[in-house]
C-alpha positions in Angstrom: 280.2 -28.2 47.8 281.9 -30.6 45.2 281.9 -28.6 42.1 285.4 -26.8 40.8 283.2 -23.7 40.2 281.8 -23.4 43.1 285.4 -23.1 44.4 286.8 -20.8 42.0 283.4 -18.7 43.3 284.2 -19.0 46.8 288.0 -17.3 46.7 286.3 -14.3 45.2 284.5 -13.8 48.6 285.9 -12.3 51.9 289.3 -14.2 53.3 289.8 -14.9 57.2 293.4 -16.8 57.3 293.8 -18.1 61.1 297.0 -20.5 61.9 294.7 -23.6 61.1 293.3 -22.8 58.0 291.7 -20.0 55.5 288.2 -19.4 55.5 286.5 -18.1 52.7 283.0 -17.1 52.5 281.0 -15.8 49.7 277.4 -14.8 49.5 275.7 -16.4 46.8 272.9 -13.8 46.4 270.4 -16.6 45.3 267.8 -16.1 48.1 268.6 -18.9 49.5 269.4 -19.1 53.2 271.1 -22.2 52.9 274.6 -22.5 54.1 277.1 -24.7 52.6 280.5 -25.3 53.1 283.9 -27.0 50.8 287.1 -28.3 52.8 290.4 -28.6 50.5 293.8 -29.7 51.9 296.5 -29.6 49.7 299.4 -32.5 48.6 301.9 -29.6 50.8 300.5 -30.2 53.6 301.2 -34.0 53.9 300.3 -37.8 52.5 296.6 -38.8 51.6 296.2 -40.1 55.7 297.0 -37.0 57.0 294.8 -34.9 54.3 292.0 -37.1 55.2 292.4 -36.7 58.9 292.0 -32.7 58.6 289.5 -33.0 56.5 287.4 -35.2 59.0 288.4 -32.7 61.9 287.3 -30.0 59.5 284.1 -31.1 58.7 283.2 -31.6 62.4 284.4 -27.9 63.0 281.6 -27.2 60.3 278.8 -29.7 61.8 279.3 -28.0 65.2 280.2 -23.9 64.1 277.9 -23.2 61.5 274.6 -23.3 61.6 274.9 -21.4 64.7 277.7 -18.6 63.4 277.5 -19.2 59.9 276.8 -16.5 57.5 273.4 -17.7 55.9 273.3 -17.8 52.1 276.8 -18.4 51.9 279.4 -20.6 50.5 282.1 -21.6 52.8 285.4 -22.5 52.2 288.4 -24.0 54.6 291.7 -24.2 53.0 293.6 -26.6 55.3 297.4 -25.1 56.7 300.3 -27.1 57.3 300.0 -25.9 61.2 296.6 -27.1 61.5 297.1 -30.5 61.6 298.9 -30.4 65.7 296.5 -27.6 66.4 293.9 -28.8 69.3 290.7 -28.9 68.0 289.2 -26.9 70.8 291.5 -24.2 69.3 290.7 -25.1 65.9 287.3 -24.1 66.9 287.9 -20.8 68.4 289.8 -20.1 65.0 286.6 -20.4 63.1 284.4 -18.6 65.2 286.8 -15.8 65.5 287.2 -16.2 61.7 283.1 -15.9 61.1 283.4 -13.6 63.2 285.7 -11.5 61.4 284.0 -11.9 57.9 280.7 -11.6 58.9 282.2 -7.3 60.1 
Protein backbone atom coordinates (compact mmCIF):
# COMPACT_ATOMS: atom_id res chain seq x y z
CA UNK A 1 0.00 0.00 0.00
CA UNK A 2 1.50 3.55 -0.82
CA UNK A 3 -1.56 5.65 -0.89
CA UNK A 4 -2.45 8.13 2.30
CA UNK A 5 -5.99 6.83 1.91
CA UNK A 6 -5.45 3.69 2.01
CA UNK A 7 -3.95 4.39 5.45
CA UNK A 8 -6.38 6.59 6.84
CA UNK A 9 -8.76 3.24 5.73
CA UNK A 10 -6.71 0.85 7.47
CA UNK A 11 -6.88 2.51 11.22
CA UNK A 12 -10.62 2.23 10.92
CA UNK A 13 -10.17 -1.56 10.96
CA UNK A 14 -9.49 -3.99 13.94
CA UNK A 15 -6.23 -2.94 16.19
CA UNK A 16 -3.75 -5.79 17.61
CA UNK A 17 -0.86 -3.66 19.52
CA UNK A 18 1.96 -6.24 20.53
CA UNK A 19 5.44 -4.74 22.09
CA UNK A 20 6.87 -4.62 18.48
CA UNK A 21 4.44 -2.92 16.60
CA UNK A 22 0.50 -2.28 15.92
CA UNK A 23 -1.26 -4.26 13.46
CA UNK A 24 -4.18 -3.03 11.76
CA UNK A 25 -6.28 -4.90 9.52
CA UNK A 26 -9.30 -3.88 7.54
CA UNK A 27 -11.37 -5.79 5.21
CA UNK A 28 -11.77 -4.04 2.07
CA UNK A 29 -15.11 -5.72 0.99
CA UNK A 30 -14.16 -5.44 -2.71
CA UNK A 31 -14.25 -9.25 -3.45
CA UNK A 32 -10.99 -9.36 -3.84
CA UNK A 33 -8.93 -12.00 -1.98
CA UNK A 34 -5.94 -10.25 -2.29
CA UNK A 35 -3.99 -9.34 0.73
CA UNK A 36 -1.91 -6.29 1.03
CA UNK A 37 0.02 -4.92 3.57
CA UNK A 38 1.61 -0.87 4.56
CA UNK A 39 4.56 -0.60 7.10
CA UNK A 40 5.02 3.08 8.78
CA UNK A 41 7.69 3.93 11.39
CA UNK A 42 7.62 7.11 12.80
CA UNK A 43 10.51 10.08 13.21
CA UNK A 44 9.99 8.94 17.44
CA UNK A 45 11.17 6.02 16.94
CA UNK A 46 14.66 6.93 15.68
CA UNK A 47 16.92 8.44 12.57
CA UNK A 48 16.14 7.52 8.85
CA UNK A 49 18.84 4.23 9.35
CA UNK A 50 17.04 2.88 11.97
CA UNK A 51 13.39 3.49 10.35
CA UNK A 52 14.68 1.79 7.37
CA UNK A 53 16.10 -1.14 9.25
CA UNK A 54 12.46 -1.92 10.83
CA UNK A 55 10.93 -1.44 7.99
CA UNK A 56 13.19 -4.10 6.04
CA UNK A 57 12.63 -6.53 9.16
CA UNK A 58 8.97 -5.68 8.83
CA UNK A 59 8.50 -6.49 5.42
CA UNK A 60 10.14 -9.88 5.78
CA UNK A 61 7.72 -10.56 8.79
CA UNK A 62 5.03 -9.90 5.99
CA UNK A 63 6.82 -12.02 3.07
CA UNK A 64 6.99 -14.96 5.53
CA UNK A 65 3.44 -14.51 7.98
CA UNK A 66 0.94 -13.65 5.50
CA UNK A 67 -0.03 -15.41 2.95
CA UNK A 68 -0.17 -18.25 5.26
CA UNK A 69 -2.10 -16.33 8.38
CA UNK A 70 -3.23 -13.42 6.72
CA UNK A 71 -6.79 -12.41 6.67
CA UNK A 72 -7.63 -12.51 2.83
CA UNK A 73 -9.22 -9.40 1.37
CA UNK A 74 -7.56 -7.27 3.74
CA UNK A 75 -5.44 -4.31 4.10
CA UNK A 76 -2.70 -4.61 6.62
CA UNK A 77 -1.07 -2.22 8.55
CA UNK A 78 2.26 -2.32 10.96
CA UNK A 79 2.84 0.68 12.85
CA UNK A 80 6.52 0.22 13.97
CA UNK A 81 7.19 0.73 18.19
CA UNK A 82 10.09 2.21 19.74
CA UNK A 83 10.70 -1.54 21.44
CA UNK A 84 10.64 -3.25 18.29
CA UNK A 85 13.66 -2.33 17.01
CA UNK A 86 15.95 -4.80 19.85
CA UNK A 87 13.17 -7.18 19.68
CA UNK A 88 14.45 -10.71 18.08
CA UNK A 89 12.91 -11.28 14.98
CA UNK A 90 11.95 -14.76 15.85
CA UNK A 91 9.84 -12.97 18.53
CA UNK A 92 8.87 -10.30 16.20
CA UNK A 93 7.25 -13.15 14.35
CA UNK A 94 5.38 -14.78 17.10
CA UNK A 95 3.94 -11.12 17.77
CA UNK A 96 2.29 -11.15 14.41
CA UNK A 97 0.88 -14.40 14.30
CA UNK A 98 -0.51 -14.01 17.71
CA UNK A 99 -1.61 -10.60 16.51
CA UNK A 100 -3.56 -12.25 13.18
CA UNK A 101 -4.49 -14.29 15.37
CA UNK A 102 -6.10 -12.10 17.61
CA UNK A 103 -7.89 -9.98 14.84
CA UNK A 104 -8.92 -12.58 12.71
CA UNK A 105 -11.51 -13.75 16.48
Amino acid sequence: MKKRSDFLAANRGRRAPTKGFVLLVRDRKDGNPEMRYGLTVSRKVGGAVVRNRMKRRFRELCRAVLPDQGVPGADHVLIGRQSGIEREFEKLGEDLKSALAKVKA
